[in-house]
C-alpha positions as CSV (number, residue, x, y, z in Angstrom):
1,X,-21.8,8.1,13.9
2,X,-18.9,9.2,15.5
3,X,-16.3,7.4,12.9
4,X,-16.0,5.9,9.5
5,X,-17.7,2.5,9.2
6,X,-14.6,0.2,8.3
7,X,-14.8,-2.1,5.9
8,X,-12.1,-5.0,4.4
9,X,-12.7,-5.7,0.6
10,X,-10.9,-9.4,0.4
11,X,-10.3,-11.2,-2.9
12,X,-9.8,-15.1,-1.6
13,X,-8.2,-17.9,-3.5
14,X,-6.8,-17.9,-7.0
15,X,-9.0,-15.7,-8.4
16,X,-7.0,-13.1,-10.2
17,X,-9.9,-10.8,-11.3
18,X,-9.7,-8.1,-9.3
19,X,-12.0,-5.4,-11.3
20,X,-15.6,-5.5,-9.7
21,X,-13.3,-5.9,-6.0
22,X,-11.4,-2.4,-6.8
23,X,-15.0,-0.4,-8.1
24,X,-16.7,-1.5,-5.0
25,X,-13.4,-0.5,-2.9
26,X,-13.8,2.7,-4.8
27,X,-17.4,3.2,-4.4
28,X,-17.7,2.6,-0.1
29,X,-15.0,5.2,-0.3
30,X,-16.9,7.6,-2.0
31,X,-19.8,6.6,0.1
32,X,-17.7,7.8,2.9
33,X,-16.5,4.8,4.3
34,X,-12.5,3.2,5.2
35,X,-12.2,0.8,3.2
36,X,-9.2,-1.6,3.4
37,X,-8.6,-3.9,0.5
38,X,-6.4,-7.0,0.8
39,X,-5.4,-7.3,-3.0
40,X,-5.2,-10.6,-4.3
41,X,-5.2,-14.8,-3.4
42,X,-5.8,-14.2,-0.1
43,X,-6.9,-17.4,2.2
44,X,-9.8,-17.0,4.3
45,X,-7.6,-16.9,7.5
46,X,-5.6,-13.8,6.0
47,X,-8.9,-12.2,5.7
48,X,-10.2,-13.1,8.9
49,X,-6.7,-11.8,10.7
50,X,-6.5,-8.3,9.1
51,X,-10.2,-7.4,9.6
52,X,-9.4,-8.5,13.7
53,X,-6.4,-6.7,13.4
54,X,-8.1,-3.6,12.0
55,X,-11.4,-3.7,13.4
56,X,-14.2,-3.7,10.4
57,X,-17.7,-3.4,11.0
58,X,-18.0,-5.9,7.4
59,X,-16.0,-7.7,5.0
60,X,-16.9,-8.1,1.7
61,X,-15.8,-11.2,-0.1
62,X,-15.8,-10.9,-4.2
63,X,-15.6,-14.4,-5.9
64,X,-15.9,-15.5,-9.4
65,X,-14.1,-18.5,-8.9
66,X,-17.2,-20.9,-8.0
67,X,-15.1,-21.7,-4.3
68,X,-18.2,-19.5,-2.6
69,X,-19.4,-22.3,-0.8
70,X,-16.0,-23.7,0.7
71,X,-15.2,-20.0,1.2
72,X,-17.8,-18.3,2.7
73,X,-18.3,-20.9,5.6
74,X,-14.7,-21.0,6.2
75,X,-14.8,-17.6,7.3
76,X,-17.9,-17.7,9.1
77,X,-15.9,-20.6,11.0
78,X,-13.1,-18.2,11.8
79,X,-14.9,-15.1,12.5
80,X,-17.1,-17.0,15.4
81,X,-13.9,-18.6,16.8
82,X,-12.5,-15.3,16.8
83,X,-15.7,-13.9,18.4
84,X,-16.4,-11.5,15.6
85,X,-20.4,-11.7,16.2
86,X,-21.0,-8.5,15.1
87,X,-19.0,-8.4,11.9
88,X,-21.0,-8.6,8.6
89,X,-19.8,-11.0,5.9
90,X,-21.2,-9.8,2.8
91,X,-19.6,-9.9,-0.9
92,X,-20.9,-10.9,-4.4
93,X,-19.4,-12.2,-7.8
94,X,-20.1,-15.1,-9.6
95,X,-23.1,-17.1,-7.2
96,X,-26.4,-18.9,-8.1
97,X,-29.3,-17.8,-6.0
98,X,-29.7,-21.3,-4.8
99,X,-26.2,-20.7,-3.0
100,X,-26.7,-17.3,-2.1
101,X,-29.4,-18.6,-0.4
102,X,-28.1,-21.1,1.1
103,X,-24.9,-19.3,1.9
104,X,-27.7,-16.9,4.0
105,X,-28.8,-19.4,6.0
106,X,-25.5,-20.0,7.1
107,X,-25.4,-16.3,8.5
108,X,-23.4,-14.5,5.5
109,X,-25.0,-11.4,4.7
110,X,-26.7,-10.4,1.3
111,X,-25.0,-11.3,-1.1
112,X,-25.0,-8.9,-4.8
113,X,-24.8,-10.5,-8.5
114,X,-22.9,-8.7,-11.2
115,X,-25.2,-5.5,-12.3
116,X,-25.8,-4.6,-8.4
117,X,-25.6,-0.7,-8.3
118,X,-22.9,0.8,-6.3
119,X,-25.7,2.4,-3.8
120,X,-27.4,-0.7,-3.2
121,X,-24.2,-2.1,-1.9
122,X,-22.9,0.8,0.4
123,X,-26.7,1.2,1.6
124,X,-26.9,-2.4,2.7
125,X,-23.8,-2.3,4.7
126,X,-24.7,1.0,6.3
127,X,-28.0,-0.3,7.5
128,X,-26.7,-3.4,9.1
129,X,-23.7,-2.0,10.8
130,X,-25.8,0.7,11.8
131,X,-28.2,-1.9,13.2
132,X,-25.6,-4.3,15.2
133,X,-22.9,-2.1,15.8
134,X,-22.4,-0.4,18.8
135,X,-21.9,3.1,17.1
């Protein structure tokens, strides 16, 4: 791999709780990765603008605010109309498995429950950038 995979940690909405976002910033970092993190109530065209402007392989979403399924496809939405195909949305928090699986078949990534280790995380989004990125 000839750089860093990029990744935008993104905290959307009103949700102030900001913990689990910072641990898995910390962790991709440690993992070797960039990791940009937006900090808080961020709207899902924020999100979508930065990681254009600084060219992630993935953006991770965390929720806890129960808005997953308003947010998630809004993004999606924006990232196709920007053209970013080969950009993994992925993210976790607070999400029955009905959604998660529901939010899959919309084309969001995997998507990790409280209790997900740190390595599961990182290794999933090395795999799939490694996979549909041009590296």
């Amino acid at each position: 791999m000839s750089r860093p995979i990029r990744v935008m940690v993104a905290k959307v909405g009103l949700d102030g709780h900001d913990r689990g976002a910072k641990v898995i910033a910390s962790s991709l970092r440690d993992a070797g990765m960039e990791v940009i993190y937006t900090g808080l109530r961020q709207t899902p065209s924020m999100v979508v603008s930065a990681a254009l402007q600084e060219d992630v392989d993935a953006i991770g979403v965390s929720i806890l605010s129960g808005a997953h399924m308003t947010v998630f496809p809004k993004i999606m939405e924006l990232m196709k109309e920007k053209g970013m195909n080969d950009v993994l949305l992925t993210g976790g928090g607070i999400i029955p498995e009905q959604d998660m699986r529901a939010l899959r078949e919309m084309g969001v990534g995997e998507l990790f429950a409280p209790g997900t280790t740190t390595d599961t995380i990182s290794t999933y989004i090395r795999d799939w950038v490694q996979e549909n990125r041009d590296f």
